[in-house]
SERO-4910 file (N, C-alpha, C, O; in steps of 0.05 Angstrom, whole numbers):
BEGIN
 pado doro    nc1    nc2    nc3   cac1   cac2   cac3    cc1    cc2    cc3    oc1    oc2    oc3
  Unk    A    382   -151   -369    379   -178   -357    397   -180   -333    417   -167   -333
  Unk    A    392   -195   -313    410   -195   -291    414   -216   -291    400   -235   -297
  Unk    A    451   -214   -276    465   -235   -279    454   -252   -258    445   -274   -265
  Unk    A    453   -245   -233    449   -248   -206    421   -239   -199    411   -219   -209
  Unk    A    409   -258   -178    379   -247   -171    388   -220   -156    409   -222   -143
  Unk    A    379   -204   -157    367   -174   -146    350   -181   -113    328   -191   -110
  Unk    A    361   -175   -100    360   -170    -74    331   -157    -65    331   -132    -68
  Unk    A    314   -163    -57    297   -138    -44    290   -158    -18    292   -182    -15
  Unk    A    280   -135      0    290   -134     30    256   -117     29    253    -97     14
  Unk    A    232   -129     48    211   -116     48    205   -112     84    200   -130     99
  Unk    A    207    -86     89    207    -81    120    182    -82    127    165    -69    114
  Unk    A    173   -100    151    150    -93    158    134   -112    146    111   -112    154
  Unk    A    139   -127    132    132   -154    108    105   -168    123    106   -188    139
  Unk    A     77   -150    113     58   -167    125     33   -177     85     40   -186     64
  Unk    A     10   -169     93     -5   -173     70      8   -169     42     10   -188     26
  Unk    A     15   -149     38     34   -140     12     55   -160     10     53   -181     -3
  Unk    A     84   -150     29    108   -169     32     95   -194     16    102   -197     -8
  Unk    A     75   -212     29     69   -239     27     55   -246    -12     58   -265    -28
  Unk    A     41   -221    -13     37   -224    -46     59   -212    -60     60   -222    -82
  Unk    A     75   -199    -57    107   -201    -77    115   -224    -75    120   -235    -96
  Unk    A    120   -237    -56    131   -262    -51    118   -285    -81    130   -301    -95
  Unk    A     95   -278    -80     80   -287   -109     87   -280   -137     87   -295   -156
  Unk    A     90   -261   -136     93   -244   -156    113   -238   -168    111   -234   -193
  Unk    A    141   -235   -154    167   -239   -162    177   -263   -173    173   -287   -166
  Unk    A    193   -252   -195    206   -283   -217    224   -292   -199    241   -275   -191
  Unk    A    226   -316   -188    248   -320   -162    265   -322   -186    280   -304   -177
  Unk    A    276   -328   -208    293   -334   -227    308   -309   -223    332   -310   -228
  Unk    A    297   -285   -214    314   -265   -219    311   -252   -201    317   -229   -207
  Unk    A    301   -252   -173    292   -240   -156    290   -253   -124    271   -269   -119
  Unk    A    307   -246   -104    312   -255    -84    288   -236    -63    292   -212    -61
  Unk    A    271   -247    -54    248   -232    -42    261   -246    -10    271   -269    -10
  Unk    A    259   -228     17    263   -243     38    246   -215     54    251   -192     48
  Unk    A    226   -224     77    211   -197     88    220   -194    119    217   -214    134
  Unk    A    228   -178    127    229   -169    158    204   -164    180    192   -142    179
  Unk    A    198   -181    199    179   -177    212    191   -196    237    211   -210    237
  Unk    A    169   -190    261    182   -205    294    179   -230    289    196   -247    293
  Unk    A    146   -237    275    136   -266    266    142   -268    244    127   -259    226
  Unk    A    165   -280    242    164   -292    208    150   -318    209    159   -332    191
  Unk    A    133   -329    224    117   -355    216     93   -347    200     82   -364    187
  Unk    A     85   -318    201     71   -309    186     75   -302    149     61   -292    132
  Unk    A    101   -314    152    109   -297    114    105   -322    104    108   -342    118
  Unk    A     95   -321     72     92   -340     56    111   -355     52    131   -343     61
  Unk    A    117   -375     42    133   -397     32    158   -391     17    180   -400     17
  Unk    A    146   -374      5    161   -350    -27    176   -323    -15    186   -305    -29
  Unk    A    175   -323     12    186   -304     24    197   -314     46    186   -325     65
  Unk    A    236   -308     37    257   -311     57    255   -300     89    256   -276     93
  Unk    A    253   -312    104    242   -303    129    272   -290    149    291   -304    156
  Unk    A    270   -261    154    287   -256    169    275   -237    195    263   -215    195
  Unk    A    281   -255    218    266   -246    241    284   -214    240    304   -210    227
  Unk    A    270   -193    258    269   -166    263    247   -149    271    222   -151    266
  Unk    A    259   -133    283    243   -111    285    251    -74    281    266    -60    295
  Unk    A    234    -67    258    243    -42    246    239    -19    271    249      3    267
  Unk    A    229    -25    289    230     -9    313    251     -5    323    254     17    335
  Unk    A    272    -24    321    293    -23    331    326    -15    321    334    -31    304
  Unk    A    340      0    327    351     17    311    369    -14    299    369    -24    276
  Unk    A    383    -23    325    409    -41    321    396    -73    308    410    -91    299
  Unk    A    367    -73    311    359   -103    287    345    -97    260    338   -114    243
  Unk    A    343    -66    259    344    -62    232    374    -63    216    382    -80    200
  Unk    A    385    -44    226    424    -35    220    433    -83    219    449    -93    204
  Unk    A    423    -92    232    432   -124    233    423   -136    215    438   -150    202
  Unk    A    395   -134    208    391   -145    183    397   -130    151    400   -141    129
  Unk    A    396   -105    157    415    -99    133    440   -108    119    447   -114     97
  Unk    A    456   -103    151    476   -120    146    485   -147    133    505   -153    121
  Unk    A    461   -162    142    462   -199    133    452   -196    112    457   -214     96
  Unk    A    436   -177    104    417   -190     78    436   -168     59    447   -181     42
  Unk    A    441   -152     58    452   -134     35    438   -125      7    447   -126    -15
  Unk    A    411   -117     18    390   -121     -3    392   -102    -23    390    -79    -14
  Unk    A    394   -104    -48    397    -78    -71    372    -60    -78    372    -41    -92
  Unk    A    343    -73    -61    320    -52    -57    308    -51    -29    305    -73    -18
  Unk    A    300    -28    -16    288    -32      1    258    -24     -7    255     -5    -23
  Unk    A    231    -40      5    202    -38      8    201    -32     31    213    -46     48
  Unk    A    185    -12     39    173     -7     70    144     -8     70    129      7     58
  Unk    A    138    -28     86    109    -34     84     93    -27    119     78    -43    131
  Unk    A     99     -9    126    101     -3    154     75     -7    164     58     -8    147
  Unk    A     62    -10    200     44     -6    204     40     11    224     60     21    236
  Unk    A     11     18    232     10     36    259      7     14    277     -4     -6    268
  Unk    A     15     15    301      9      0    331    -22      3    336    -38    -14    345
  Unk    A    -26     29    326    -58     33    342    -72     54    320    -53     57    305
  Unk    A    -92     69    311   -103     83    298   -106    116    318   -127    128    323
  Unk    A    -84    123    323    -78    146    335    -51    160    318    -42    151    297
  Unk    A    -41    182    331    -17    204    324     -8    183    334     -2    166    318
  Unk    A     -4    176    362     25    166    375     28    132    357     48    120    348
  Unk    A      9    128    358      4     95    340     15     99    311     27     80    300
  Unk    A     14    116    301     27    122    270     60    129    276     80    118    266
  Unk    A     58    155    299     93    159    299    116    138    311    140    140    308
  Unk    A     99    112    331    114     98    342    126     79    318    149     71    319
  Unk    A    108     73    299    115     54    284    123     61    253    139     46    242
  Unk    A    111     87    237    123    110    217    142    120    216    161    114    202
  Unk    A    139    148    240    159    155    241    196    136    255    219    142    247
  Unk    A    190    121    269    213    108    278    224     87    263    247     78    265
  Unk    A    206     78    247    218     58    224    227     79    204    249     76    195
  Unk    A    210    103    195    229    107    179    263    125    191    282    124    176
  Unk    A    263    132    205    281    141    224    301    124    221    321    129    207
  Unk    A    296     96    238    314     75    233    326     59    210    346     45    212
  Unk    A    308     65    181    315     57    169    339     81    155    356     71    141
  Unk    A    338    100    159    355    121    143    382    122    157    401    133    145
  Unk    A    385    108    190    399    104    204    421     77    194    446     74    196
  Unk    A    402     60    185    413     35    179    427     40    151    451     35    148
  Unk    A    414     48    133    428     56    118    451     65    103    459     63     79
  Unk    A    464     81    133    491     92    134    514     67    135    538     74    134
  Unk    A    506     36    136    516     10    141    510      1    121    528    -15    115
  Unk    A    496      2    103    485    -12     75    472     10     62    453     22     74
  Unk    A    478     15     42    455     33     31    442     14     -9    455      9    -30
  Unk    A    419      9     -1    416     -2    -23    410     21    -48    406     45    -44
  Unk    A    412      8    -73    400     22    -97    379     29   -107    378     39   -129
  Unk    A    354     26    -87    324     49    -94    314     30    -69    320      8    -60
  Unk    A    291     54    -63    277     47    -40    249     55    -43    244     75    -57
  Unk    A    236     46    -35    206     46    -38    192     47    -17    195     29      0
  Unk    A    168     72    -13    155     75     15    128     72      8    122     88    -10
  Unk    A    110     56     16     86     48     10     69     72     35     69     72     60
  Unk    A     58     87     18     48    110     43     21    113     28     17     94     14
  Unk    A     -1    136     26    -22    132     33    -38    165     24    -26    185     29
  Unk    A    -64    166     11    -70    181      2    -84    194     17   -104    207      9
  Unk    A    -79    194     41    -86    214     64    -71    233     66    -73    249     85
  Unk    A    -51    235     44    -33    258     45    -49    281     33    -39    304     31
  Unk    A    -74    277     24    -87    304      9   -112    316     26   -123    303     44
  Unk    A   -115    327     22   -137    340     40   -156    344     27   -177    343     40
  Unk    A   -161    350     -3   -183    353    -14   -204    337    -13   -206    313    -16
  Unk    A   -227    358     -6   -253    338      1   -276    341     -5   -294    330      7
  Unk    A   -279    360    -30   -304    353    -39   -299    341    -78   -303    351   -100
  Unk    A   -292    325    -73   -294    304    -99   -270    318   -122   -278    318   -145
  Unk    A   -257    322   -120   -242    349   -136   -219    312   -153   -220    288   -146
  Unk    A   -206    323   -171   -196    300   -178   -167    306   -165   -165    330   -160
  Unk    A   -147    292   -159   -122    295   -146   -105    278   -171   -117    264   -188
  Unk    A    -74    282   -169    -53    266   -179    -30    283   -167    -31    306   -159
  Unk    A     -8    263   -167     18    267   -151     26    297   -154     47    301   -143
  Unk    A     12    327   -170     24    349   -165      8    356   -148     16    372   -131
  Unk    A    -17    348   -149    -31    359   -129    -29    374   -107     -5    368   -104
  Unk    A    -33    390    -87    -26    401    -60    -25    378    -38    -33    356    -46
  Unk    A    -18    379    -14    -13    353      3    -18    379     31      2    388     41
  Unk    A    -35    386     37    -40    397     68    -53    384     81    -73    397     88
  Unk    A    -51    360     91    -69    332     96    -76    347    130    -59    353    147
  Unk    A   -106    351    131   -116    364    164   -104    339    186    -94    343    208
  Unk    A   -109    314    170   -113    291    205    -84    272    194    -73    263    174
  Unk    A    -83    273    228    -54    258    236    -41    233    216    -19    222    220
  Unk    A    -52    230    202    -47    198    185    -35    210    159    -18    198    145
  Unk    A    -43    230    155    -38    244    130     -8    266    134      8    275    117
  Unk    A    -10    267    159     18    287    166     39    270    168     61    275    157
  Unk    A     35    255    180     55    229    190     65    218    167     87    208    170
  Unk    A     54    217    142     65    199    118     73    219    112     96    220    121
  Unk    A     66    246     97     78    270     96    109    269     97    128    271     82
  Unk    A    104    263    126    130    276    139    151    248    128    174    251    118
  Unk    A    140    228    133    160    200    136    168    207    105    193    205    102
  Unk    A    154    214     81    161    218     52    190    235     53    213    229     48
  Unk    A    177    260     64    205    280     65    221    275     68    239    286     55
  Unk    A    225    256     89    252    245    103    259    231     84    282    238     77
  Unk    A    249    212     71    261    189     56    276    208     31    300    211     27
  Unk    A    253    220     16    257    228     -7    289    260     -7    300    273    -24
  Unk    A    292    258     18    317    279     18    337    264     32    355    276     45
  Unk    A    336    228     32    364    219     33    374    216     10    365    221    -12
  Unk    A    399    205     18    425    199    -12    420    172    -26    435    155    -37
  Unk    A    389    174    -23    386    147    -43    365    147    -57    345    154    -45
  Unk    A    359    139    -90    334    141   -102    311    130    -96    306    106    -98
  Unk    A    296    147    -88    263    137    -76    242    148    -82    238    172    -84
  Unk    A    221    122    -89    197    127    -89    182    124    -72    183    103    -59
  Unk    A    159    147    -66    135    146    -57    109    133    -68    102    137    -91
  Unk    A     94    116    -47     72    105    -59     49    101    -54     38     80    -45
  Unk    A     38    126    -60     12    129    -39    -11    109    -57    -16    108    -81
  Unk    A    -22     95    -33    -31     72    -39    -73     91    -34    -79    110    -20
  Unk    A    -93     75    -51   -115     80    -36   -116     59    -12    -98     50      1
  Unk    A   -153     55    -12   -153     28      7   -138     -3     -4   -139    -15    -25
  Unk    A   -129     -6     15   -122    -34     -5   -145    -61      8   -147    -69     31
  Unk    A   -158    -70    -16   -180    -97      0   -161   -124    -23   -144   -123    -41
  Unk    A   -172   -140    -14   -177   -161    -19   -165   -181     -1   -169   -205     -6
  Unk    A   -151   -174     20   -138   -192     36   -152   -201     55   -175   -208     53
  Unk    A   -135   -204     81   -161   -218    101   -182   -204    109   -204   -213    113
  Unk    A   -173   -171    115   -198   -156    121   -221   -158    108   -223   -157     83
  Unk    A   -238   -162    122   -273   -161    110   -293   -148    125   -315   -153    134
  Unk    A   -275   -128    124   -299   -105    146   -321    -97    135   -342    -96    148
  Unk    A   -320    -89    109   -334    -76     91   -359    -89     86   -381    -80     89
  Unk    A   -348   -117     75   -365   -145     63   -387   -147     85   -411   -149     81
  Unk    A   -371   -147    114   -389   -166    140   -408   -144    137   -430   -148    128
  Unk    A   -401   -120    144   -432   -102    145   -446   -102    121   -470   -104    124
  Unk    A   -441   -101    105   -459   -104     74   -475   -132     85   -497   -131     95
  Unk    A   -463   -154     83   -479   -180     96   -496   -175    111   -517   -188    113
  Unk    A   -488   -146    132   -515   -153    152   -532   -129    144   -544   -117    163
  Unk    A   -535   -119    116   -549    -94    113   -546    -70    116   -561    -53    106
  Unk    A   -521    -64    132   -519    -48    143   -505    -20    125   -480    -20    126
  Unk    A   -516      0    109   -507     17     87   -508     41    108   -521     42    128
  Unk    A   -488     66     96   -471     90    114   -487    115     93   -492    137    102
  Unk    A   -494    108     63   -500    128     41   -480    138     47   -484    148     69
  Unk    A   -460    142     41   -441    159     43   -433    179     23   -425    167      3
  Unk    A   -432    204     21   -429    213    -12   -407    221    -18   -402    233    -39
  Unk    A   -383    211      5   -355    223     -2   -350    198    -33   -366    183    -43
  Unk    A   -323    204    -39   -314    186    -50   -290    166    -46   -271    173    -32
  Unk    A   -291    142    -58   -269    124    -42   -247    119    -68   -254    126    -91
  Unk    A   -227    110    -65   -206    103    -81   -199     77    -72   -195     82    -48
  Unk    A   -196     56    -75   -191     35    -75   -170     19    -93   -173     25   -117
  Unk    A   -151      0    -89   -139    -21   -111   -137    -52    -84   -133    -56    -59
  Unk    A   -142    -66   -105   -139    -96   -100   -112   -101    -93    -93    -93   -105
  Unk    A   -113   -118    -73    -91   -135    -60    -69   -132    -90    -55   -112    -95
  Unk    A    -72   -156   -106    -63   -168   -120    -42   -146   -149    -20   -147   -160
  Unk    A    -70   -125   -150    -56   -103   -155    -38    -80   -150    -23    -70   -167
  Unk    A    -41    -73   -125    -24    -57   -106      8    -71   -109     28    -57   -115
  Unk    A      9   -102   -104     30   -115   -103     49   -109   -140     71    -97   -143
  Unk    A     33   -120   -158     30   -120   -186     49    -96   -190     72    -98   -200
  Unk    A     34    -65   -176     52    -44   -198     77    -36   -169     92    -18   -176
  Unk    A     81    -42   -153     98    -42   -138    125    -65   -152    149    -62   -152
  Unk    A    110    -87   -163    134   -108   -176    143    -90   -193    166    -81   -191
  Unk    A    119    -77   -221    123    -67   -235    149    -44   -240    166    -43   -258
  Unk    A    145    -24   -214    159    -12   -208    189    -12   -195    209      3   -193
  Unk    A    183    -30   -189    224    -44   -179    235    -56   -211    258    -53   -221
  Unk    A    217    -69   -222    229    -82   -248    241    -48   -264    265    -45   -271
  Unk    A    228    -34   -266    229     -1   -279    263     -1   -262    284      3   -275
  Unk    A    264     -5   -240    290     12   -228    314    -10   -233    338     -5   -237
  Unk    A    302    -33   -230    321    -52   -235    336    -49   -265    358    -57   -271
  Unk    A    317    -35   -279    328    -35   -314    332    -11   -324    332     -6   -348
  Unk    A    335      7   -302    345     32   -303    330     53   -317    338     75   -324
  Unk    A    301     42   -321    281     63   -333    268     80   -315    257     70   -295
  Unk    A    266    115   -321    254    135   -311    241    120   -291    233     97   -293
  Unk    A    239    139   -266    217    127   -242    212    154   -233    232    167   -228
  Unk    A    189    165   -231    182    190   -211    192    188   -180    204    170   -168
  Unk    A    186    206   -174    183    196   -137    162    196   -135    156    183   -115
  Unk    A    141    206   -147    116    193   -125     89    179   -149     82    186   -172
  Unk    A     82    163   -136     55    147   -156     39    139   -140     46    131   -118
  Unk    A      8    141   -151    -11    137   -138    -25    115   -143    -38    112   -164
  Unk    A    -23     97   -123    -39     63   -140    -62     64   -125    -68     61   -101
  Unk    A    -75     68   -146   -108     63   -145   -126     49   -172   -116     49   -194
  Unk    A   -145     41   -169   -157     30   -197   -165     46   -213   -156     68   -207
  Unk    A   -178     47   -232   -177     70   -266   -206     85   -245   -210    108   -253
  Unk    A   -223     77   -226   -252     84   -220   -262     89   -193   -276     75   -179
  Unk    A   -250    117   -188   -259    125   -161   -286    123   -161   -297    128   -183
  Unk    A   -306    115   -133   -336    115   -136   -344    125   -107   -329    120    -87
  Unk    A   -359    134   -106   -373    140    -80   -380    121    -71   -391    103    -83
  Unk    A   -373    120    -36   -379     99    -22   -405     91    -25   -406     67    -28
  Unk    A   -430    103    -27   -457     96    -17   -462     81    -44   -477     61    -42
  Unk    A   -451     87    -74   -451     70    -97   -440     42    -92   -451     23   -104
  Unk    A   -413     36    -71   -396     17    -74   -420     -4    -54   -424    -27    -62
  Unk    A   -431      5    -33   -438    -18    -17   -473    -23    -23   -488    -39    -13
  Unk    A   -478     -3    -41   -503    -10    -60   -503    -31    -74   -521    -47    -76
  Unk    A   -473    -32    -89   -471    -52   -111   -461    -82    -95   -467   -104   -104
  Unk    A   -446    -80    -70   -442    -94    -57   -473   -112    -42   -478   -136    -40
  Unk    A   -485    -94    -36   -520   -106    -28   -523   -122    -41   -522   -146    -37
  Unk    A   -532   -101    -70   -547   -119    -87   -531   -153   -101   -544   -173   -109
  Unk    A   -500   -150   -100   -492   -175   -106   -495   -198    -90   -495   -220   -100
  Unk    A   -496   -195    -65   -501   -204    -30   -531   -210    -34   -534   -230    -20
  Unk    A   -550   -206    -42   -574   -198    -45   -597   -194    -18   -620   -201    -14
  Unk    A   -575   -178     -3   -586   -172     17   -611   -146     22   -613   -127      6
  Unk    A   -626   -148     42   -639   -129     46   -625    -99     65   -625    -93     89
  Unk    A   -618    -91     51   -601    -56     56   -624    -45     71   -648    -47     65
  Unk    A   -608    -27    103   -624     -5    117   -603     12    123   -579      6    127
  Unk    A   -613     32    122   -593     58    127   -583     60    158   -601     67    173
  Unk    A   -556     56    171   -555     51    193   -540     78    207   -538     85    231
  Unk    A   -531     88    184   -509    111    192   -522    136    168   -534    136    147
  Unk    A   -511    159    187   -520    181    171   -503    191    151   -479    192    157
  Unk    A   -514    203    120   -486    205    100   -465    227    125   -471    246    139
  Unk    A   -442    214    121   -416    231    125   -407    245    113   -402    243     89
  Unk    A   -400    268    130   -388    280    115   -355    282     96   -337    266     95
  Unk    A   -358    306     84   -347    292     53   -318    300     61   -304    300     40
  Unk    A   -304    307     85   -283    303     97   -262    281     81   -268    257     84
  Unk    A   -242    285     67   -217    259     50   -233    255     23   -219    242      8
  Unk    A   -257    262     12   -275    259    -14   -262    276    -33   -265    300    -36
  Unk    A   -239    254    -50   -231    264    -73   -219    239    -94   -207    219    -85
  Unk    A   -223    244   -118   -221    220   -137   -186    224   -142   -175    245   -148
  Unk    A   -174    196   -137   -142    200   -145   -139    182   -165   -145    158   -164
  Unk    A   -128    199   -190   -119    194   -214    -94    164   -211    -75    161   -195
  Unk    A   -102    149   -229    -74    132   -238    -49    129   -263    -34    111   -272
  Unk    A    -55    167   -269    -53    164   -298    -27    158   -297    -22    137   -308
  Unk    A     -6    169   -287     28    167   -274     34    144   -278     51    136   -294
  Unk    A     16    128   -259     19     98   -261     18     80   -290     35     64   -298
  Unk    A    -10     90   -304    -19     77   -321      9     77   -346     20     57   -357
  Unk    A     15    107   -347     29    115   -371     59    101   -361     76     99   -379
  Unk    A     64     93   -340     92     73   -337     86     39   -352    100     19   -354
  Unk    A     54     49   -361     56     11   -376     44     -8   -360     43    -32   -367
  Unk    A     31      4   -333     16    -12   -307    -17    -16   -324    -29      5   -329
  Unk    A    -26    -37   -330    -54    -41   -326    -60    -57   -306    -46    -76   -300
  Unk    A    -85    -51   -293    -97    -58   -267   -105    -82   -273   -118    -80   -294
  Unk    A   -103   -116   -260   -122   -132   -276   -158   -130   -255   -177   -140   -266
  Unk    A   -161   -121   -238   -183   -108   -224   -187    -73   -230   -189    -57   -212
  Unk    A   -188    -66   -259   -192    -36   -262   -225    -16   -240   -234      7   -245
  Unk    A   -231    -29   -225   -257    -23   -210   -272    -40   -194   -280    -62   -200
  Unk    A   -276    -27   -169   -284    -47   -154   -309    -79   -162   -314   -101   -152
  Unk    A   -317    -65   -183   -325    -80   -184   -320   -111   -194   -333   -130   -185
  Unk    A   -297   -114   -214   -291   -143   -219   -273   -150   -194   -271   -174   -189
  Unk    A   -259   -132   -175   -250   -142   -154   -267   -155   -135   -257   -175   -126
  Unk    A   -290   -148   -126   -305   -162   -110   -325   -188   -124   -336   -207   -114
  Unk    A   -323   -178   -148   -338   -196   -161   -321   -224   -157   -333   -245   -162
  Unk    A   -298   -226   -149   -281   -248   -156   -285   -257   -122   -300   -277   -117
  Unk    A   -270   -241    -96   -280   -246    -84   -308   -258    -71   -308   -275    -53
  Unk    A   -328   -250    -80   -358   -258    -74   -349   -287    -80   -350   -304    -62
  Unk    A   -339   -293   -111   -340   -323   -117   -324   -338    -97   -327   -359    -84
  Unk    A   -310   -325   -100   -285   -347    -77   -304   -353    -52   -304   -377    -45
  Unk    A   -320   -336    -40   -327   -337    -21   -354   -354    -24   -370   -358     -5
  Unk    A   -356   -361    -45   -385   -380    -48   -379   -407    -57   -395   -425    -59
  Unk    A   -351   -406    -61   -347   -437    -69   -346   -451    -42   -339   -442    -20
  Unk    A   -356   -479    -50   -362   -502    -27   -332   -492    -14   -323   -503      6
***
């Protein structure tokens, strides 16, 4: 039990940051997120202007906040190498820098299952091999390494897609018919869940129970894309045309949550499908 709320400090504090902010017992849990716009953080999240780009307003807000976990919720600038390393690699850079000024008690890197390369449907989990071909996958790679060989306990957290938030890229083309057949496979977890075993997982470190370094949050039901926006059609009850040719099966591999599962995490969206099912409703109420 803690005497005192527990400190966590979420860098980069955008979609995620804003659902911990939910999700955390404030009774026992001091949530505050780092970003340039904090007019953007929820209500439930302590707003401390910064920028992790920067060596001396990261090293500043460590300083003020003195947080006993760090979350890195990082983004790319742009969907390029240099767009991942300006904003990956230099946050995490800076953060291992800042560190040497505060060093908190476990740290957490929200990174990305582009670290695997396997691609024709093969099943993956955290022993898996990690020779990721394209830039997105090297870049987290690398930002892991770094973290996981400082002087502080850290986990890795390679996330699948994460939906349920504002993006609706997926939804808008399904609305307009528009299906890819795709026969790779996708991994996916819900907003709400991603946030969920990430709580889950600081409560684990907070109470001094076993933590791996690396876990893979995804839902119990990898599916092939051309299944996911089939089922998406038919709930839409739109008329589906094939607009794109199947792709190839390039990143097509199912990632296990068993790591996760067996820490005591159940998904309350175990498959895309009650996840969207909920969204659809939201999105049909008056």
């Amino acid at each position: 039990m803690l005497i005192k709320p527990y400190r966590v400090l979420v860098i980069g504090c955008g979609e995620i940051g804003n659902e911990l902010g939910r999700q955390f017992d404030s009774q026992y849990y001091q949530l505050a997120g780092l970003r340039r716009n904090t007019a953007a953080l929820d209500a439930r999240v302590g707003a401390l202007a910064g920028d992790y780009t920067d060596a001396q307003s990261l090293r500043s807000a460590l300083v003020q906040y003195k947080p006993d976990c760090l979350i890195l919720t990082l983004t790319p600038s742009e969907y390029s190498e240099q767009g991942y390393r300006s904003r990956y690699t230099v946050g995490v850079e800076n953060t291992l820098l800042a560190m040497r000024t505060h060093c908190p008690k476990h740290l957490f890197f929200v990174s990305s299952t582009s670290v695997y390369a396997q691609s024709n449907g093969e099943w993956v989990d955290e022993s898996s091999a990690t020779q990721p071909s394209g830039f997105s996958g090297r870049v987290m790679l690398d930002c892991e390494a770094r973290l996981l060989s400082a002087d502080v306990p850290a986990t890795m957290l390679r996330c699948g897609g994460i939906y349920g938030g504002h993006s609706q890229g997926l939804l808008e083309r399904v609305r307009q018919g528009r299906l890819s057949e795709s026969e790779a496979y996708s991994n996916r977890i819900h907003l709400q869940d991603c946030a969920s075993a990430i709580t889950h997982l600081v409560e684990h470190a907070v109470a001094a129970k076993p933590l791996h370094d690396r876990y893979l949050l995804v839902d119990n039901e990898p599916c092939r894309k051309k299944e996911l926006e089939a089922w998406l059609a038919n709930e839409l009850e739109v008329e589906a045309r094939i607009t794109a040719k199947p792709s190839r099966m390039a990143g097509s591999k199912r990632c296990s949550n068993r790591r996760l599962r067996a820490s005591g995490f159940e998904c309350r969206y175990p498959s895309y499908r009650e996840g969207y099912r909920e969204i659809l409703a939201r999105s049909r109420c008056p």
